[in-house]
PLY file of the C-alpha trace (Angstrom):
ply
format ascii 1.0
element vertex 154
property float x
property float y
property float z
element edge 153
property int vertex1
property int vertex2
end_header
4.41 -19.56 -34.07
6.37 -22.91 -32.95
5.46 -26.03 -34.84
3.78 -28.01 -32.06
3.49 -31.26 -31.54
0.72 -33.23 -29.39
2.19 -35.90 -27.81
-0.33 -38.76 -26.77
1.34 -40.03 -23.14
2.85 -43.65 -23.52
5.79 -43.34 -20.83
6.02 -42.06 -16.96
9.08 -39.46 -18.74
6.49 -37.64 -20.92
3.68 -38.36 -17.82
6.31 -36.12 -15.69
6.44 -33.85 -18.21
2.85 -33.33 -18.30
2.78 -33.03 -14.68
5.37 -30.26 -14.62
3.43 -28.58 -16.93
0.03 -28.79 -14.49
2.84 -27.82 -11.30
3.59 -24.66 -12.92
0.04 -23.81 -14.08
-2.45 -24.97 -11.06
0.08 -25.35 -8.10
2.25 -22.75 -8.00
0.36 -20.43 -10.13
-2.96 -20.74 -9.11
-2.34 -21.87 -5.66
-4.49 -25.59 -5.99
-2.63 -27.47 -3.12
-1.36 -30.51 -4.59
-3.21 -33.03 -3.28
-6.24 -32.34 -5.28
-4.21 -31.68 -8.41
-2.29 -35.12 -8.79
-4.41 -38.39 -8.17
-4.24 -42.08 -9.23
-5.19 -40.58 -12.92
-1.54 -39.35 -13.05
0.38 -42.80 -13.67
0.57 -44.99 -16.47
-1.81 -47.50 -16.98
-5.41 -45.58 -15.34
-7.76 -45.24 -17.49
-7.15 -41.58 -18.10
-5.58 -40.29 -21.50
-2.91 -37.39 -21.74
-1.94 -34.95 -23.59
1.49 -33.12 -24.17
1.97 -29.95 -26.52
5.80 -29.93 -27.21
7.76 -27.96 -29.71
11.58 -28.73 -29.72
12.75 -28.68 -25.83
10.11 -26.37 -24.89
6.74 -27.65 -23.22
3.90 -25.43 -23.48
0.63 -27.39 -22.59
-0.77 -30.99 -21.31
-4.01 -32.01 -20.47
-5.99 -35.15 -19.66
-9.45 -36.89 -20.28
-11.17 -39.48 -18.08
-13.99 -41.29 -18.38
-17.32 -40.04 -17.58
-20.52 -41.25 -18.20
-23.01 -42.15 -21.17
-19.86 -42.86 -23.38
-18.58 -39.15 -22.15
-14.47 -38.14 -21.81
-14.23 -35.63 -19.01
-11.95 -33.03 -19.96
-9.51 -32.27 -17.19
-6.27 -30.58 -16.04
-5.99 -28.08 -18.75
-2.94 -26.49 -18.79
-1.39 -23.60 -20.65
1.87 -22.38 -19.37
2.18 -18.38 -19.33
4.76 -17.38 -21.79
2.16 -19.64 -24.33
-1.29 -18.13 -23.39
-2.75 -16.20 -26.70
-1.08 -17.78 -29.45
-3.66 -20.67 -29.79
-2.09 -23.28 -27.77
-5.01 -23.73 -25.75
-7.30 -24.38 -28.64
-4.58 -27.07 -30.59
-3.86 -28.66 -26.85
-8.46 -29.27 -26.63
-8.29 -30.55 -30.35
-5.73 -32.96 -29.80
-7.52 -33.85 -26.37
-10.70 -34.29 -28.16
-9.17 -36.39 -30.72
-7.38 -38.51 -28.64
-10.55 -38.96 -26.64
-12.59 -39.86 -30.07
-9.71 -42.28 -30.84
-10.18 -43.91 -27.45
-13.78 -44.08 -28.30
-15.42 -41.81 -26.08
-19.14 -39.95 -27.59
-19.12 -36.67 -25.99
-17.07 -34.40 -24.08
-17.19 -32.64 -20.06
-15.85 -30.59 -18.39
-15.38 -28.12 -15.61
-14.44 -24.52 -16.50
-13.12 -22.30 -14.52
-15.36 -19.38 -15.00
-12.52 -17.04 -16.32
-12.13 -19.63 -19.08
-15.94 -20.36 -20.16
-16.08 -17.97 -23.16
-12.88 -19.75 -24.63
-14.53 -23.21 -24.13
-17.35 -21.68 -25.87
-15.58 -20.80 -28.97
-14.63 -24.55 -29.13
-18.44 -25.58 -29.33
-19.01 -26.83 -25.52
-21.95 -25.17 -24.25
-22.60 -24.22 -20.34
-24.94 -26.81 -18.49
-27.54 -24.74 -16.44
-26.84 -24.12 -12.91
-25.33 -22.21 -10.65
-21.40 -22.02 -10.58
-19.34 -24.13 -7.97
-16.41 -24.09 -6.52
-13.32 -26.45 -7.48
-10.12 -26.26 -5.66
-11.42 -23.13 -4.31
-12.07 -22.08 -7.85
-15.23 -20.99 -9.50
-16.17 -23.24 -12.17
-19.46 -24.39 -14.69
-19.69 -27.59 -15.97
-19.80 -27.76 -20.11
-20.56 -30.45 -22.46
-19.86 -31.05 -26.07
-21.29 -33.51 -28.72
-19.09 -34.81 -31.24
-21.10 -35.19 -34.83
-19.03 -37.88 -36.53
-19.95 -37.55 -40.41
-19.16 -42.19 -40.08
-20.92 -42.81 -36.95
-24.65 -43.11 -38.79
0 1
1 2
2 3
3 4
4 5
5 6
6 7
7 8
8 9
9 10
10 11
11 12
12 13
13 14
14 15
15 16
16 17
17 18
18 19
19 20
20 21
21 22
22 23
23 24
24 25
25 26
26 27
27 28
28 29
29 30
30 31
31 32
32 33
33 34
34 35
35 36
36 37
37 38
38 39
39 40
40 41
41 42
42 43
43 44
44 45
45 46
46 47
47 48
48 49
49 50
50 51
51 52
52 53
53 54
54 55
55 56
56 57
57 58
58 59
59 60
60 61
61 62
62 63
63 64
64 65
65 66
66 67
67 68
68 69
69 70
70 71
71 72
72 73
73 74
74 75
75 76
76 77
77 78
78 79
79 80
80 81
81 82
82 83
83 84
84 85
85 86
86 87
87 88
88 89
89 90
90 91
91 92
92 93
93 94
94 95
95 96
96 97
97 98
98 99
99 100
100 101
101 102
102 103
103 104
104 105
105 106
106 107
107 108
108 109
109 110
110 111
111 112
112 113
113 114
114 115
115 116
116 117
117 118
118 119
119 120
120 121
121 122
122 123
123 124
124 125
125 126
126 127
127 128
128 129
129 130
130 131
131 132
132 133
133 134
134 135
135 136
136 137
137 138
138 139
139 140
140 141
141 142
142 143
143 144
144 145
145 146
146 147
147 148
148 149
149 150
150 151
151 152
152 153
C-alpha cells in the first residue's frame, strides 16, 4: 500500500491536479460531458474545499465539498482513479474530505451517490434519504446524509 497523502487544495497547480483526476474518472470514463463536471466550484477562491490523495508522483483520488444547508458540506466529485479502486483509497480520500469539511466548520455531511456506490457510502456511516433514485449526469444516484458526533461540540 502507498503512503498517501491528502492534500487540502491551496494553489490552481494542485486544483489542476484534482481536476485531472475527475477528467479521467467522470469524463472520459464515465462519459459525464464536461460541462456539468467542471463549474465555478473548480477555481481558487469559491467557497468549495478540495481534496487531493497523492503518494510520490502518482495521483490517485480528489474530491470536493460545498456548502449545503443547515450547516451541511455537500460531498461532491468523488474520484478514484482505476488502477487505485480496492485498496481503500476511496475510504482515506471521504475521511480526509470529511475532515477538511469539519475543519472548515461544516455540521453534517451530503451527498449524491451514484447507486453502484451506495453500499460503500454506507460502510462510512451516511445513510440513504428516502425516495426514489434520480438521475445525475445521466447517472442514477440517492442522496445520503451523515451526522458528525463531535465528542467537544456539547
Amino acid at each position: 500500500m502507498n503512503n498517501w497523502n491528502a492534500i487540502t487544495i491551496e494553489t490552481d497547480s494542485q486544483l489542476q491536479r484534482c481536476l485531472a483526476v475527475r477528467r479521467e474518472v467522470f469524463i472520459e470514463e464515465q462519459q459525464v460531458p464536461e460541462e456539468l463536471e467542471i463549474d465555478d466550484y473548480d477555481r481558487i477562491g469559491s467557497a468549495a474545499g478540495h481534496v487531493l490523495l497523492a503518494a510520490e508522483d502518482e495521483d490517485a483520488a480528489a474530491g470536493r465539498f460545498t456548502p449545503y444547508k443547515d450547516g451541511a458540506a455537500k460531498m461532491q466529485r468523488v474520484a478514484v482513479r482505476s488502477a487505485y479502486r480496492g485498496r481503500g483509497v476511496g475510504r482515506l480520500l471521504m475521511e480526509s474530505l470529511e475532515t477538511a469539511a469539519r475543519k472548515a466548520g461544516y455540521r453534517s455531511a451530503v451527498l449524491d451517490s451514484q447507486c453502484q456506490a451506495e453500499g460503500f457510502y454506507q460502510s462510512l456511516g451516511y445513510r440513504t434519504v428516502p425516495g426514489e433514485p434520480f438521475y445525475d449526469a445521466g447517472i442514477l444516484h440517492v442522496r445520503m446524509v451523515k451526522e458528525w458526533m463531535d465528542a467537544d461540540s456539547n
